[in-house]
C-alpha positions, 0 to 999 in steps of 0.5 A: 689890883696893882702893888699901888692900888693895894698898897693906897688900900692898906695904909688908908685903913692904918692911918685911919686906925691910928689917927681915929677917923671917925665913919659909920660903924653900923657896917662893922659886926658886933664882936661876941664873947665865947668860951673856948679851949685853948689846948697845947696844939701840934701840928706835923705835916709831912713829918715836921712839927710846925707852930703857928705864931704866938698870937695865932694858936688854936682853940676848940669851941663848941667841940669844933677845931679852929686853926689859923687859915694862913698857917694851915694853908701854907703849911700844907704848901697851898697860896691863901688871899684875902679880899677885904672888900667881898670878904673872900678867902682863895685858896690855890696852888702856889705860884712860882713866887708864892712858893718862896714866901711859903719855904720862908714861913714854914722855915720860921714856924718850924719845930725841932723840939717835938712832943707826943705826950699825952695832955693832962685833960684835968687841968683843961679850962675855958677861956674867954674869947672876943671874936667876930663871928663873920660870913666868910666866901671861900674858894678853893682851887676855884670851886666855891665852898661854904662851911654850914652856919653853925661853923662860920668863920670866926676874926681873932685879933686880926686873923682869920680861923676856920673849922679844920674839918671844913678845910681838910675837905675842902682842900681834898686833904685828909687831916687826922686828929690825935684827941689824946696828944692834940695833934694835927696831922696831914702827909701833903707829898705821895710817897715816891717809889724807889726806881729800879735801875738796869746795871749799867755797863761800864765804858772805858774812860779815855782822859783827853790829852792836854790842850783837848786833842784833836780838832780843839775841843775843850774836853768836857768835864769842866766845873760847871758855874752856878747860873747867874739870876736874871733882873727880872727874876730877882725883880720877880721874887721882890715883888712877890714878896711884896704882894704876899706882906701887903695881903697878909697886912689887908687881913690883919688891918681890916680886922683891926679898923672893924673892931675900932669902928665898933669898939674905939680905944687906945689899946686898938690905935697902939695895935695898928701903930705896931702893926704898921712898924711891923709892916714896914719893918719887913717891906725894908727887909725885902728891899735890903734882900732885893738890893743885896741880890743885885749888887752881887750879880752887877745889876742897876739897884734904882729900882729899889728907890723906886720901889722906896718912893712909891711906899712913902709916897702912898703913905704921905697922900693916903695921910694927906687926904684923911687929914683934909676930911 
């Protein structure tokens, strides 16, 4: 799917949210009520202690252990998409783009102030939870998976979680559960052995008189300048990034537009606003990057207005042809 078409996609479902389009709910799935526990989780990868965001912790139902899919994918340094229309989780190594948002998201969710303590299992309670319990097609570097039936994926507030058992074999990872600390834990990168280096043999230096000596050359040695980046990488990174907020927006807005088909209100139409500044407050931070790369490296910054007026202009048609219905 091009930028356009995902972009036309993803506004077409917010403007709907906001606006309260009607349309048939009977496609959408009834969201349950299901006791869960929500326990102080760690996650070290690596390492390093990772959070996911706030809206995003994970819980224990039934005595199964669920964690969000795109902060355990990219923690693990794996590229996660999310196909609204088959309902289609890719999981897959990342390409040269994705990996930069991956660095991105993990530095964010990065935590410097770790804690192994046992946790008080006295004061552990249920809570209540509103999900939608979904059928989920997963893909894993490929390969086709499903987890059984009585460990589905489950939709929360617009983000998708998984059982962690599932996943780790999935992704051929082994994750380790700490059931006194709460801690997940995983090594993503193969220990490297230290190489054995020969002696070298220590040659004379001879130090080049000025002006380079004979036959006029240079005399190496010199500071070496950084490489300058191309436009096209710089365009490359943009739309990158672009691709990676508009599918993280199609998982979170799809989820909201089902659940204010079965279940209209205010609260849901407040959500997709926020959730629709949210977006556009990142887009405008990629385009502030983007323009602030190509100033510095003396490149043409026009693309950026047309980067601008393709999102406005999606915006103004997508809103255009809902009203006329």
């Amino acid at each position: 799917m091009k930028a356009s078409q995902r972009m036309k996609a993803i506004t077409g479902l917010s403007l709907a949210l906001v606006m309260g389009i009607s349309a048939q709910a009977s496609a959408a799935q009834v969201p349950m009520d299901v006791d869960v526990y929500q326990v102080p989780m760690h996650f070290t990868f690596d390492g390093k202690e990772y959070a996911p965001p706030v809206d995003q912790q994970g819980f224990i139902y039934e005595g199964t252990t669920y964690v969000p899919i795109r902060f355990i994918s990219y923690s693990l340094d794996k590229a996660v998409n999310w196909d609204p229309n088959t309902y289609t989780v890719t999981i897959a190594e990342p390409k040269t783009t994705e990996k930069i948002n991956i660095s991105e998201y993990k530095l964010n969710t990065q935590v410097f102030s770790k804690s192994n303590e046992k946790f008080d299992k006295s004061k552990l309670a249920p809570s209540n939870l509103k999900v939608y319990k979904e059928k989920i097609n997963y893909v894993f570097d490929g390969v086709k998976k499903s987890p059984s039936d009585e460990l589905p994926g489950y939709i929360v507030d617009g983000s998708l979680f998984v059982p962690i058992r599932f996943f780790s074999e999935s992704v051929g990872k082994t994750i380790n559960w700490d059931p006194e600390t709460y801690t997940v834990s995983a090594v993503t990168k193969e220990e490297k052995k230290p190489e054995v280096k020969l002696p070298e043999v220590t040659k004379p230096v001879t130090t080049p008189p000025i002006g380079g000596g004979a036959g006029g050359g240079g005399g190496g040695g010199g500071i070496i300048a950084p490489t300058k980046p191309s436009f096209d990488s710089i365009k490359a990174e943009a739309d990158g990034k672009i691709s990676s907020l508009m599918s993280e927006a199609q998982t979170s807005l799809t989820a909201l537009y089902l659940q204010y088909l079965a279940t209209p209100s205010e609260s849901l139409k407040a959500k997709g606003k926020a959730k629709v500044e949210e977006i556009d407050g990142r887009f405008e931070q990629i385009m502030s990057d983007t323009e602030s790369k190509l100033t510095s490296n003396g490149y043409d910054r026009s693309i950026i207005d047309s980067y601008r007026s393709d999102y406005e202009k999606t915006k103004a048609d997508q809103e255009k042809a809902l009203k006329s219905k």
